[in-house]
C-alpha positions as CSV (number, residue, x, y, z in Angstrom):
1,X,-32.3,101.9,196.1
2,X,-33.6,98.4,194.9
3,X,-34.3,97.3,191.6
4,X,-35.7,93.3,191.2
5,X,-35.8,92.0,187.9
6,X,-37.9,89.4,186.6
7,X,-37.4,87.7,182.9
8,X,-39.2,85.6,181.3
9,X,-38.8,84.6,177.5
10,X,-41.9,86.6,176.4
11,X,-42.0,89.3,179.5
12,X,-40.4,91.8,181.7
13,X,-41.3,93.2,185.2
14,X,-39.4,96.1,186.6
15,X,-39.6,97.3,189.8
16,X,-38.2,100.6,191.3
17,X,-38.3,100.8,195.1
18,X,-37.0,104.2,195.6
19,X,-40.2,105.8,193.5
20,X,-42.6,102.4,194.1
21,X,-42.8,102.5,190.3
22,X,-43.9,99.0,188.5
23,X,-43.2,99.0,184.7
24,X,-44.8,95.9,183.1
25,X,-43.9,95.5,179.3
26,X,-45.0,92.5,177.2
27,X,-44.1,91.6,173.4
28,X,-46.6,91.6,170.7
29,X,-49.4,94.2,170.0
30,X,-51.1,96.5,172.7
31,X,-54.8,97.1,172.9
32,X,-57.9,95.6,170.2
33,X,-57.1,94.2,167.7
34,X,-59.8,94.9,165.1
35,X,-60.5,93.4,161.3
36,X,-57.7,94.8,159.2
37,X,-57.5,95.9,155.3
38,X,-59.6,96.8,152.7
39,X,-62.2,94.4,153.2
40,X,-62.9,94.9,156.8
41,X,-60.6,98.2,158.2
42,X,-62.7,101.4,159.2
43,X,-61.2,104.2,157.2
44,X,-61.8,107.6,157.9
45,X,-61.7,110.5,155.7
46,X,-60.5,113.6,157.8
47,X,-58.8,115.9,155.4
48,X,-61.2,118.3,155.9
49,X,-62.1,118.5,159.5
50,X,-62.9,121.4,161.7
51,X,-63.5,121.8,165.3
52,X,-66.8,120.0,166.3
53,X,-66.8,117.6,163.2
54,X,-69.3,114.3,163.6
55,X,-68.1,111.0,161.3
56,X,-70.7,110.2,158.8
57,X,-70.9,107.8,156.0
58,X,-71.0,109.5,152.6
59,X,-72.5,106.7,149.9
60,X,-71.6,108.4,146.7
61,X,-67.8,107.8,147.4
62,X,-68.4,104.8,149.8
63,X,-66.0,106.4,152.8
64,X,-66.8,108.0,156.3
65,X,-66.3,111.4,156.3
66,X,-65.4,114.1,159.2
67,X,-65.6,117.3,157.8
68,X,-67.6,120.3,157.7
69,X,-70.5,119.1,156.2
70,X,-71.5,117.7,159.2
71,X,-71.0,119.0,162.9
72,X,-72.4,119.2,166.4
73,X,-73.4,122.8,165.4
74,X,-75.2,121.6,161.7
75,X,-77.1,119.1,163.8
76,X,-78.1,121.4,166.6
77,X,-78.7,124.3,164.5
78,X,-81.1,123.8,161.7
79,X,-80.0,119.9,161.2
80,X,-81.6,118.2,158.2
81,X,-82.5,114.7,160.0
């Protein structure tokens, strides 16, 4: 069994050679970072959803909504459009 660790001040690379397994990790946030807040955040109002739900944008209460009101069947079936 060999392990070789490499450390930087910011990163860490593992390696296992028994299982050939390479585990990176790196500090700091993961994936996109996207506009944050109430001025620019995308919230999403999912209190009500069901199986099959579709995100809209409901005006009246300025929020997008994933509920019942609209859903892959409502749109295929009879869909007001």
């Amino acid at each position: 069994m060999s392990n070789i660790n490499i450390t930087q001040n910011k990163n860490t690379v593992t390696i296992n050679g028994e299982t050939r397994v390479v585990t990176v990790k790196t500090q700091g946030p993961q994936g996109i970072q996207g506009i944050q807040g109430p001025s620019g955040g995308l919230t999403v109002d999912e209190t009500n959803k069901v199986d099959g739900s579709v995100v809209y944008y409901d005006s009246s209460s300025a929020t997008f909504k994933a509920d019942a009101t609209t859903t892959k069947l409502t749109l295929v079936n009879g869909g007001n459009f």
